[in-house]
C-alpha positions in Angstrom: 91.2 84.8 132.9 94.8 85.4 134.0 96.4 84.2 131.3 97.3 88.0 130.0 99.3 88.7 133.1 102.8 87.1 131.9 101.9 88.2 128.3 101.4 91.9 129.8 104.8 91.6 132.3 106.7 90.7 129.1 105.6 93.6 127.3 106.6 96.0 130.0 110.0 94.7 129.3 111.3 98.4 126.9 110.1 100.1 129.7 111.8 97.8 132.9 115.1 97.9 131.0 115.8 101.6 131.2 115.5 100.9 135.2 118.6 99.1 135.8 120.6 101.2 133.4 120.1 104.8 135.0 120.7 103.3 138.4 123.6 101.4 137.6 125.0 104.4 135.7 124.3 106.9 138.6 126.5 103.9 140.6 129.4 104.1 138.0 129.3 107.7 138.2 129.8 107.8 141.8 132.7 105.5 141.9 134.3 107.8 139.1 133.6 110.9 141.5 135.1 109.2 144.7 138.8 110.5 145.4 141.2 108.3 146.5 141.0 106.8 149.8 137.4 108.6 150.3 134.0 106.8 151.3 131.9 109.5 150.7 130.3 107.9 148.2 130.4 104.1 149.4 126.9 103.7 151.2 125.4 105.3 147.9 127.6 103.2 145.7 126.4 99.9 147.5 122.6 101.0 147.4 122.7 102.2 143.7 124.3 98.5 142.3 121.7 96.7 144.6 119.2 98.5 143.5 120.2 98.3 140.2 120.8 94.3 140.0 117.2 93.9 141.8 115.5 96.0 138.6 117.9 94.0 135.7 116.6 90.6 137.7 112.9 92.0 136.8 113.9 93.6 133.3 115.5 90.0 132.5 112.5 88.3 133.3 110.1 90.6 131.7 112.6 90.2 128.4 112.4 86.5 128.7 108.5 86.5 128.6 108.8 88.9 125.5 110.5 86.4 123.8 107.9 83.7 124.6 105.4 85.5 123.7 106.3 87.8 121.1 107.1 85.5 118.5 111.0 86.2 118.3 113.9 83.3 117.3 116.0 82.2 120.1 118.9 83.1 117.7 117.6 86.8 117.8 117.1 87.3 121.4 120.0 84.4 123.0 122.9 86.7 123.3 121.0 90.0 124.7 119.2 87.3 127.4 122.8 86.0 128.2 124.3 89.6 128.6 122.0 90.7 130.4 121.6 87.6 133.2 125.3 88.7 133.1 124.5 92.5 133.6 122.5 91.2 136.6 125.4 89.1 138.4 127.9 92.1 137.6 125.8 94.1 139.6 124.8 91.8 142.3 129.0 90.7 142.5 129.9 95.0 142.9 127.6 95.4 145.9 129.0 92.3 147.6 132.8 93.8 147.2 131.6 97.3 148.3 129.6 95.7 151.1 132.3 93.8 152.8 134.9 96.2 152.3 135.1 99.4 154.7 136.8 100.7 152.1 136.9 100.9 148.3 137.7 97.5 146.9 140.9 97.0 144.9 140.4 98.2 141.2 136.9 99.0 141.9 136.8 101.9 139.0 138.1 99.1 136.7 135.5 96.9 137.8 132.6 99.2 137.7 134.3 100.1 133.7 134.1 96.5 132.8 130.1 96.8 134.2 129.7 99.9 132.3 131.0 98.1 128.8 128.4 94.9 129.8 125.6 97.0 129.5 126.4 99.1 126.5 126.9 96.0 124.7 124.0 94.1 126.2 121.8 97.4 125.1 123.1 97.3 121.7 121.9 93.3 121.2 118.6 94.9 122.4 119.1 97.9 120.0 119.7 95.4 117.0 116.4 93.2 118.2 114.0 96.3 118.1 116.0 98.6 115.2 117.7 96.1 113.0 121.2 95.1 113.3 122.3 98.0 111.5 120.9 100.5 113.3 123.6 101.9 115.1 126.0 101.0 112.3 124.3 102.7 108.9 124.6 106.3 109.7 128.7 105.9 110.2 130.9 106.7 107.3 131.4 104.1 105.0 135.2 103.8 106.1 133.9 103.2 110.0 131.7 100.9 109.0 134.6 98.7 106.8 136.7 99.0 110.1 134.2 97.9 112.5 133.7 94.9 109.8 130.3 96.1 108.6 130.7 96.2 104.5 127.1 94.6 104.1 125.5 95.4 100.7 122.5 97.6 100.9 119.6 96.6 99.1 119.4 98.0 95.7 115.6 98.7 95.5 113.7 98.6 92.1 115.5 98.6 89.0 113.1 98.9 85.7 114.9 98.0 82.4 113.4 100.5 79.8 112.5 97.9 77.4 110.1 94.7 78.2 109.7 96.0 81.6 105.6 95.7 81.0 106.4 91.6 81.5 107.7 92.2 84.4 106.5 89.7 87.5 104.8 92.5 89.2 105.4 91.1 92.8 108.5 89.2 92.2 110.4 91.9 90.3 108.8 94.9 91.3 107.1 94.6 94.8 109.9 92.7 96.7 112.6 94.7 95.6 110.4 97.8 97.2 110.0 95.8 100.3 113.7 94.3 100.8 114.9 98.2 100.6 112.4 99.9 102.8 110.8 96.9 105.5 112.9 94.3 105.8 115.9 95.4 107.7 112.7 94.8 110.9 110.3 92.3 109.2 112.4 89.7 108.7 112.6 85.7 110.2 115.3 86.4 112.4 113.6 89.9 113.5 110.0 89.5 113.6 109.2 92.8 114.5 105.2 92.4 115.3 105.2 88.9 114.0 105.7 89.9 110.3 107.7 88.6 107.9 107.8 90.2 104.4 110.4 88.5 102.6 108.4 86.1 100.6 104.6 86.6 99.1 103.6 83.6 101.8 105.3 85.3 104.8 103.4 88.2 103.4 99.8 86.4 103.1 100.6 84.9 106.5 100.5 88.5 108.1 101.3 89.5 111.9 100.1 89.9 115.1 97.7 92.0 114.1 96.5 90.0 111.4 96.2 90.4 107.5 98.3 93.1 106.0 96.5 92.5 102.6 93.4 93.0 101.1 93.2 91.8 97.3 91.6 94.7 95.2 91.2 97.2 97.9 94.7 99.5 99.1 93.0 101.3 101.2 92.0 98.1 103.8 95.3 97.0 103.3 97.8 97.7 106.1 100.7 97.4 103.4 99.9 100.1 101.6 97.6 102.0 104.5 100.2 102.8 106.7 102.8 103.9 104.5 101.0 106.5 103.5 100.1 107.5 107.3 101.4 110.9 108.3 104.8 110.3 109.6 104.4 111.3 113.3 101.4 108.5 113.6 102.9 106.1 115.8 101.2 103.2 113.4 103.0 105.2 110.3 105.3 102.7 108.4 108.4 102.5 108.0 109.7 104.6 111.1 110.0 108.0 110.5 113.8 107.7 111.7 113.9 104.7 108.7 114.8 105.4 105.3 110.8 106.2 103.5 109.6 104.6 100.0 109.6 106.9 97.2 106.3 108.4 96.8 106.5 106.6 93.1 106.9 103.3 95.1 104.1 103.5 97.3 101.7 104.0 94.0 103.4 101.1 92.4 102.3 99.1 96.2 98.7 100.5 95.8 98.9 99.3 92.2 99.4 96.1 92.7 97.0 95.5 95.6 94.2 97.3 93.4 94.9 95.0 90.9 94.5 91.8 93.5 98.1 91.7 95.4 99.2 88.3 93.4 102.0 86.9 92.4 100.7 86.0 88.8 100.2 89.5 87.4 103.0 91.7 85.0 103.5 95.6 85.8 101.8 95.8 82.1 99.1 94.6 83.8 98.2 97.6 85.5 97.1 101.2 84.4 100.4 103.3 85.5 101.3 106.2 84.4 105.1 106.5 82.9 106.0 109.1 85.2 105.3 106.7 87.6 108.0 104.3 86.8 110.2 107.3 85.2 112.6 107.1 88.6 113.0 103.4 88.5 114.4 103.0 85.0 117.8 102.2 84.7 120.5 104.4 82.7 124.2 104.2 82.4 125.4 107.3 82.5 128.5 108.3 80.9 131.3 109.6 82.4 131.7 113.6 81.4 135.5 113.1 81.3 137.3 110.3 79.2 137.1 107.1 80.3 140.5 106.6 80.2 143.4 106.3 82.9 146.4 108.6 82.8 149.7 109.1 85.2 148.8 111.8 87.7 151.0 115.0 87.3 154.1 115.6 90.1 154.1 117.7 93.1 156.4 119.6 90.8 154.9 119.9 87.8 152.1 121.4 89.4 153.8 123.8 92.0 155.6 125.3 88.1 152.1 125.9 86.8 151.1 127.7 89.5 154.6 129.8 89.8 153.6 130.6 86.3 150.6 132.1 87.1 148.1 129.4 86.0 145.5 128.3 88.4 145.5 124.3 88.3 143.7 121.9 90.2 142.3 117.9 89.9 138.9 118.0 88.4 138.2 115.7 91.5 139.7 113.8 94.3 139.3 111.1 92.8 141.0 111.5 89.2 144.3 112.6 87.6 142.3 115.1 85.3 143.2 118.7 85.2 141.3 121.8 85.1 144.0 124.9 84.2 142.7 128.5 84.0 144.5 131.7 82.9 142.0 133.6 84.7 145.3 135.0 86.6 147.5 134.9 84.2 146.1 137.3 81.6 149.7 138.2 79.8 149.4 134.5 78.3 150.6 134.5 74.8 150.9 131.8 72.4 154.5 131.9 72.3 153.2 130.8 76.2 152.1 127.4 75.0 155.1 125.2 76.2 154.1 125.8 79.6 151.4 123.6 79.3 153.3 120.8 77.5 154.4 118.7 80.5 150.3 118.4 81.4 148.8 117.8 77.9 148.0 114.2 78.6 146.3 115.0 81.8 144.5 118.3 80.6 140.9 118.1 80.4 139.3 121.5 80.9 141.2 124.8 79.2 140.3 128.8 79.9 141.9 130.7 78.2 139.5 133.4 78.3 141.0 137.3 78.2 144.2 136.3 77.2 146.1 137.5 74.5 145.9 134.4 72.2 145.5 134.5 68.3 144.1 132.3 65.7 147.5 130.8 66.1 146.9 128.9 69.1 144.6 126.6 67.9 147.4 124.5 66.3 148.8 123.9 69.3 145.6 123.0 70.7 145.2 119.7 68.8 148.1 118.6 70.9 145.8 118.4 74.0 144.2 114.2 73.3 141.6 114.3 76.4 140.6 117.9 75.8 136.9 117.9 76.9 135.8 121.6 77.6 137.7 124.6 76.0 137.0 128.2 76.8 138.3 130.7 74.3 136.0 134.0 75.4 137.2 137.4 75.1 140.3 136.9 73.0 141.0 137.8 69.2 140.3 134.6 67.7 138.4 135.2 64.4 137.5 130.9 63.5 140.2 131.1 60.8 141.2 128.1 61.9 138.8 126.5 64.3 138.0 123.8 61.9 141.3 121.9 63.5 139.4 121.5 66.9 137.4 118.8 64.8 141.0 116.3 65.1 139.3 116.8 69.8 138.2 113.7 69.6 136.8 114.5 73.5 136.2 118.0 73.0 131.8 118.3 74.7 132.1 122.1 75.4 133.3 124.7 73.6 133.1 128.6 74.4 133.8 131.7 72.1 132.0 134.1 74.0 132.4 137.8 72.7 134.7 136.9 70.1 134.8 137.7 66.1 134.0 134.3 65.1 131.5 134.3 62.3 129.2 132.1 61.0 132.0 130.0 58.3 134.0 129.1 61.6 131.0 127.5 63.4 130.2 125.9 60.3 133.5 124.5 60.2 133.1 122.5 63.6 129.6 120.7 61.8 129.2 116.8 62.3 132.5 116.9 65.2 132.6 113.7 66.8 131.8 115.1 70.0 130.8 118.5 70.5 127.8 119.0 72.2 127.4 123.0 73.3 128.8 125.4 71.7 128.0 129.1 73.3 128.7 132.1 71.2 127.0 135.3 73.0 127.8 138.5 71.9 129.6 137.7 68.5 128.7 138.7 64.9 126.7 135.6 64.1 122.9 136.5 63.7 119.9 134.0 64.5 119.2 135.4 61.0 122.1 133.1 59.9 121.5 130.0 61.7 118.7 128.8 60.4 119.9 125.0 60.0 120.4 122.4 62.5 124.1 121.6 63.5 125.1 118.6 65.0 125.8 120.2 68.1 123.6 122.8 70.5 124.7 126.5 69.6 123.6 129.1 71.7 123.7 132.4 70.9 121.7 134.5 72.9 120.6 138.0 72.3 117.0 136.8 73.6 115.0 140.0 74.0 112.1 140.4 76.8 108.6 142.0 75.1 107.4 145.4 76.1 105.3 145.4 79.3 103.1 148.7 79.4 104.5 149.5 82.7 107.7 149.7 81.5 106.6 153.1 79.8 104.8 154.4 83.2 106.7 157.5 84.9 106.4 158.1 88.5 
């Protein structure tokens, strides 16, 4: 009949272990406040680390019936029971040098640091035990993290290939990966959080202490799929709302999978899902806008020239010795100008030009620029004489002509180019009349018009 007591006294053990650590604190604090040669403090100080050893003795013992009963690994819980016996004979040795001392002890406030530093790591094991290891860790910046010797790799979550992915193992290659990501930083065998393991279908089966977390053919009896979809402030909600949540796609692929008996024998063909189910899951490369190539970044000097010129110039990121150069200051640019840009042709990946006074002339010179990927030629008196020599732009995606006098010959000219993709030609004389057949690339033209609405004609 009393068997519950120690059961009950163990789970009191999150609440107990807050005691010790406010009093002990307040006790730090007053030694930190305490001028030199002062006992104003002293008689407090002695009470506060008496006090405060008596509650870590019960928040010890209530932590080592936890772990009796709870179901946790010795290798979980050993180090945060050590530290915290510790914690308790930290605090018991302070009193006895404040009590037999009239005075403050020597290097009390060094003492009472080195108390401070046992319980915030002692907490933390505790922290790692009810959180995860990494619960303190994951929100730092990756670079912390490398310092502090934390360079784990994340679980990558589902991955669908877009071909063959209906013989997929549904469980093995679709439901674990789900799991690992979102449940099993806590349900795992060296943190057992409420007895459940889910890193294998037979930990799974096996359930925790509150039983079966599966129910084959019926989602909504099953606690795997039941309480993730929970609202988030529901204390039986899972994961934590403070924990990274499943996509909502990833909870349907769960229910899925339990509706269609939660085995390890079916394939993700199996079931009846909907493509824009699995749409976020498939995998695609995607290629880099830029060239994949690697070039010499351009000098201090070389830069501070272009900008003395008048150019603006800057790295198309932090991370790459691509350049984007504009003449949106520099509106005097001629083609005569060209040499300027000589010393960064290798590195020169995006080109406006726009408003300047260019001619057909400078289009020569542009098939000096290898890596050119976006070009911006708006506003200037370009008539597409000779645009056909953009076709030897290998990189060229982007192209812009913008309220120039390029007709419908030029744009014909640039047909079947390796690798234009967009050309946008607002405002010039070509007419949707005129392009009636498909080019290689996307042209866009504009001049879209909205229809009459009968309120436009209404006068107030």
């Amino acid at each position: 009949m009393i068997d519950f007591i120690l059961p009950l006294f163990g789970r009191f053990h999150p609440i107990l272990v807050h005691l010790p650590i406010g009093i002990l604190a307040f006790g730090i604090i007053l030694v930190f406040l305490s001028k030199k040669g002062s006992t104003q403090y002293l008689e407090s100080i002695r009470l506060a680390f008496l006090l405060g050893g008596v509650a870590a003795v019960f928040s010890s013992i209530s932590g080592f019936l936890q772990y009796q009963n709870e179901g946790f690994s010795w290798d979980t819980v050993q180090f945060h029971l050590i530290f915290g016996w510790a914690t308790v004979l930290a605090s018991f040795w302070l009193y006895y040098e404040a009590k037999k001392s009239t005075s403050f002890p020597e290097k009390f406030k060094l003492k009472s640091s080195g108390l401070f530093a046992l319980m915030l790591f002692t907490g933390h094991l505790g922290g790692n035990i009810t959180h995860g290891e990494e619960y303190l860790i994951e929100v730092l910046p990756p670079e912390l993290q490398s310092l502090l010797g934390f360079e784990k790799e994340p679980e990558k979550g589902l991955v669908l290939p877009e071909q063959g992915w209906e013989q997929l193992a549904y469980y093995d290659q679709v439901i674990q990966p789900i799991i690992n990501q979102n449940c099993k930083s806590c349900h795992n065998p060296k943190n057992l959080k409420g007895e459940l393991d889910l890193t294998s279908y037979e930990a799974l089966i096996k359930g925790g202490e509150d039983g079966s977390i599966l129910t084959s053919g019926n989602a909504d009896q099953s606690a795997l799929y039941s309480r993730l979809i929970l609202p988030k402030d529901d204390e039986d909600h899972m994961p934590p709302k403070e924990k990274r949540q499943p996509e909502k796609e990833a909870i349907e692929l769960i229910k899925a999978w339990v509706e269609l008996g939660g085995n390890t024998s079916s394939k993700l063909g199996d079931a009846n899902i909907k493509m824009e189910i699995l749409e976020p899951f498939f995998h695609r490369m995607e290629k880099p806008f830029y060239p994949e190539i690697s070039v010499e970044k351009v000098s201090d000097e070389s830069m501070a020239q272009l900008k003395s010129e008048g150019f603006f110039a800057e790295l198309t990121s932090e991370n790459s010795n691509w350049l984007t150069v504009s003449c949106i200051n520099f509106q005097d640019f001629k083609d005569q100008n060209w040499t300027l840009l000589n010393p960064i042709k290798n590195q020169l990946v995006y080109l406006d030009l726009s408003g300047t006074q260019i001619t057909d002339q400078i289009l020569d010179s542009l098939q000096t620029l290898p890596n050119l990927t976006v070009l911006k030629l708006n506003r200037t008196a370009i008539s597409g004489s000779k645009l056909e020599g953009l076709n030897s732009l290998k990189h060229l995606k982007h192209l812009y002509i913008n309220k120039t006098q390029i007709e419908t010959d030029g744009i014909k000219s640039l047909d079947n180019h390796p690798s234009l993709e967009k050309v946008f030609a607002y405002d010039t004389p070509i007419s949707e009349a005129e392009m009636k057949e498909n080019f290689s690339f996307y042209l866009e033209i504009g001049n879209y018009k909205l229809p009459a609405l009968p309120t436009d004609t209404i006068e107030y």
